[in-house]
Residue, then its C-alpha position, 0 to 999 in steps of 0.5 A: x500500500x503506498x503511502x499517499x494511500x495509507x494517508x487516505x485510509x488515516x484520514x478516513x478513520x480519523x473522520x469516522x471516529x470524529x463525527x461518530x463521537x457526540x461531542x467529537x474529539x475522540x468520545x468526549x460526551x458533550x456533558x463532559x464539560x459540566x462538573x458534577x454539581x452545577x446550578x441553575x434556575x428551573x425555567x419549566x416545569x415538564x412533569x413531576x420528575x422531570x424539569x428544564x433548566x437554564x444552567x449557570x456554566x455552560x449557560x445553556x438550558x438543558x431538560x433535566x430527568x430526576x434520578x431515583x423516582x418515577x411520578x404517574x405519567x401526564x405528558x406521555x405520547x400515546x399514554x393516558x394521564x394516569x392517577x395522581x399524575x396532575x397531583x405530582x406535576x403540580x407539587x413539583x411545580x409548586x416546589x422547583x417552579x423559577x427557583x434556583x436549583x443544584x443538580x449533583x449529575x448521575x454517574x450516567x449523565x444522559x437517559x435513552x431520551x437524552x435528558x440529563x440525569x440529575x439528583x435535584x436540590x432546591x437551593x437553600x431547602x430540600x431534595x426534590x426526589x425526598x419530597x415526592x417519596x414522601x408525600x406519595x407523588x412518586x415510586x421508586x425507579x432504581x436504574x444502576x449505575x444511577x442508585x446512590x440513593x435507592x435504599x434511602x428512596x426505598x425507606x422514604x416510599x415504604x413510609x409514604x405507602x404504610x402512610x397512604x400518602x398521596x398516590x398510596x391512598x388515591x389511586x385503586x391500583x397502586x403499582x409495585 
């Protein structure tokens, strides 16, 4: 093979790598330039467990998935809304609506829908993930290597559940 050949070949390469990676530059994640623990105000309330937020650095707004819990689904395409649904949107809402938040990022920074992974603090207060489990807007959705938290979630939704908090006590068929 002749050198000019060889340089083809490379160069080929070196292309596909490029444009097959996210961010380009040899697998860097487009998220690999956030630490992780960034700030930011939430700037939309989508649904129970999932927001949007304009970041502090990169200013950049990105929608943000909570880590560890699953509230009843009300966006869903193709989904009807499901019980308590509304009721755990609008807590959520009342809790991280335009208000500044910490995000502390999973060690799997993106799901399958591309929404960032996050455990989501509002600033000066509570964790929002602790305040759904226990008034019963959400379940336990444990997914490695994201569990840091599952057996204190799994603590804070047993209580909820013996409680009838929330989605425990409204809803005829409760899941899991």
């Amino acid at each position: 093979m002749s050198s000019r050949s060889t340089l083809v070949w490379l160069g080929i390469f070196l292309a596909i790598v490029l444009l097959g990676t996210r961010g380009g530059l040899l697998g860097r994640d487009e998220d690999d330039r956030l630490d992780a623990s960034v700030g930011g105000r939430v700037v939309r309330v989508i649904d129970g467990d999932t927001i949007r937020v304009q970041l502090d650095d990169p200013r950049e707004q990105r929608t943000v998935r909570y880590i560890g819990v699953d509230t009843p689904e009300t966006v869903k395409p193709g989904e009807a809304v499901q019980c308590y649904g509304h009721a755990a949107s609008e807590f959520n809402s009342r809790l991280v609506a335009g208000r500044r938040v910490a995000l502390v990022l999973g060690r799997e920074r993106r799901d399958r829908y591309g929404r960032l992974l996050a455990y989501v603090r509002v600033e000066h207060g509570a964790s929002v993930e602790d305040e759904l489990l226990r008034g019963g807007y959400a379940r336990t959705l444990t997914i490695p290597p994201n569990d840091d938290r599952a057996s204190h979630y799994a603590a804070l939704e047993r209580r909820a559940r013996s409680r009838h908090r929330g989605l425990w006590g409204a809803c005829p068929a409760n899941p899991g």
